[in-house]
C-alpha positions in Angstrom: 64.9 125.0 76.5 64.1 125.6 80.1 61.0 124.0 81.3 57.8 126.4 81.3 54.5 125.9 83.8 51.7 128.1 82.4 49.8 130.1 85.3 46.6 131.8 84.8 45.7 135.1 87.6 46.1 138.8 87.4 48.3 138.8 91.2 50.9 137.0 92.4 48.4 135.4 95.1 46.4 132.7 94.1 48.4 131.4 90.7 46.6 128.4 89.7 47.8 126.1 87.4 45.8 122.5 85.7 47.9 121.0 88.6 47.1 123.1 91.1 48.1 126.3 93.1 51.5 127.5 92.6 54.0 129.6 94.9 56.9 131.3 93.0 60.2 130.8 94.4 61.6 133.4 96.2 64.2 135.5 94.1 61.5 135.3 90.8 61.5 138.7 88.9 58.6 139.3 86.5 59.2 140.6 82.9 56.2 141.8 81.1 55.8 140.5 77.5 56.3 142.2 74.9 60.1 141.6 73.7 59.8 138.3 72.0 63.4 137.8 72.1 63.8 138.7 75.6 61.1 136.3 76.6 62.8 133.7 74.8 65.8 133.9 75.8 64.6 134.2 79.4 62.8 131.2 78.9 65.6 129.1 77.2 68.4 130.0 80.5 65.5 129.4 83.0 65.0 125.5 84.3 61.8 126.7 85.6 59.7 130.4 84.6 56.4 130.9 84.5 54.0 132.4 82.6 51.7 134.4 83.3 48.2 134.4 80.9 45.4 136.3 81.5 42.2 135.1 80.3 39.6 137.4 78.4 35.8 135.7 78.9 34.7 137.6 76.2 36.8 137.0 73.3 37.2 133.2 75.0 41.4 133.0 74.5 44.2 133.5 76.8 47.4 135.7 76.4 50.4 136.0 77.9 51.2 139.0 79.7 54.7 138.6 81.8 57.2 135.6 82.6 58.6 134.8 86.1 61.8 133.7 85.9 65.0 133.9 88.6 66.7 136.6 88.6 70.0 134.9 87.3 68.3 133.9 84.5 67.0 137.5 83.5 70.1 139.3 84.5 72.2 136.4 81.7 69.0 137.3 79.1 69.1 141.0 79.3 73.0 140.5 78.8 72.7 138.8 75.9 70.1 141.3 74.4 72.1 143.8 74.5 74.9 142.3 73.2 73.0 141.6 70.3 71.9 145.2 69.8 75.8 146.6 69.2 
């Protein structure tokens, strides 16, 4: 499974992470959430993706709301999803 860095932020300026501010590689592609096997599968080809969370003060709990991932590593998921559909 590919190693995954969770990032907090609505934009891709100013990702902050517990370790810090982050700047995604060039060539990362963001893939909203929302296809749980997609998002899986992007994260198990990916050595590094990041997810993005957005934080809601009022209900107090974070949720995901896209990966970033290279494109490679999208392109090979998206493949594989639709192999799987046939």
């Amino acid at each position: 499974m590919g190693t995954v860095i969770k990032v907090w932020g609505d934009g891709l300026g100013g990702l902050w992470t517990p370790q810090g501010n982050v700047d995604i590689p060039p060539g990362y592609v963001e893939v909203p959430s929302g296809d749980h096997y997609l998002t899986r599968t992007i994260k198990q080809l990916a050595d590094i993706c990041y997810v993005r969370m957005k934080h809601s003060k009022k209900g107090g709990y974070s949720s995901a709301v896209a990966v970033l991932a290279p494109f490679e590593a999208v392109k090979a998921a998206r493949a594989k999803v639709v192999a799987t559909e046939k």
